[in-house]
N, C-alpha and C positions, 0 to 999 in steps of 0.2 A: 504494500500500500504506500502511496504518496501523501505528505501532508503538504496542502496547501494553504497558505499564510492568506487569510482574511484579517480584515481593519479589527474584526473582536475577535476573533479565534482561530485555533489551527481547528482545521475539520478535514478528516479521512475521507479519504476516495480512493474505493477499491483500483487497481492496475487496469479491470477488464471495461473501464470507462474509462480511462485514458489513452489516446493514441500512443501507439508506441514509440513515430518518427517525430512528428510537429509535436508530442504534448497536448495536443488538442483534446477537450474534456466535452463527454456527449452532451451533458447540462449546456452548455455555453456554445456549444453547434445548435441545438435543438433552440435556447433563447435567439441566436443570432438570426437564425431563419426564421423568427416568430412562428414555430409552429404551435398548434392547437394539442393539448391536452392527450388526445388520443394518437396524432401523426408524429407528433413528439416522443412519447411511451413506445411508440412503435419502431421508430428511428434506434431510440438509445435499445430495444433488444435487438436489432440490426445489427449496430455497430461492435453490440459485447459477444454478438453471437458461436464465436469463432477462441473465443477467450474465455468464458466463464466454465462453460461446463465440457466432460469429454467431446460430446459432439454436437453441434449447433442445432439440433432437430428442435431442443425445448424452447430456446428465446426466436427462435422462426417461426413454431409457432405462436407464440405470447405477441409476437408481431403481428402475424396475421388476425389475430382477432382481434387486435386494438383497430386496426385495417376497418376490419369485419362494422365493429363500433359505430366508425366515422362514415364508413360509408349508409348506416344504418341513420345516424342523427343526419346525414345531407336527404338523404331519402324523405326523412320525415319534416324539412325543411319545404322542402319543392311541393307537397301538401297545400292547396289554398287555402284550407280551414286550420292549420298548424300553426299554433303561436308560441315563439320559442323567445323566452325571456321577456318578454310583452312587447315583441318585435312580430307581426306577422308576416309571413312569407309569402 
């Protein structure tokens, strides 16, 4: 694990969210792209997929059904009578 030095504390970040070349941290790709909550979840098991466990089969899937999610809340977005957040669509 790496510590990284924030303004109030040091906070752990396991190796399998950090790039190995550039140092690049999934949290701060995932902010940088502003992605949404579920395309974000799904990115960071992407990116650890190859790293965390023996074989990538579990965080490809855990990606895919964050996928799965997102494509489910746009779905129910394109709905004329669906109001999501008191924004209707």
């Amino acid at each position: 694990m790496r510590y990284i030095e924030t303004e109030k504390m040091r906070k752990k970040i396991p190796d399998y969210y950090i790039g190995k070349i550039h140092g690049y941290e999934a949290r701060k790709i995932i902010e940088d792209y502003e992605l949404n909550y579920n395309i974000g979840t799904a990115v960071s098991y992407l990116l650890r997929a190859n790293r965390k466990h023996e074989t990538s089969k579990e965080c490809i899937e855990k990606a895919r059904e964050h996928l799965r999610f997102e494509l489910e809340r746009l779905e129910l977005l394109e709905k004329p009578s669906y109001v999501y957040k008191g924004v209707k669509a």
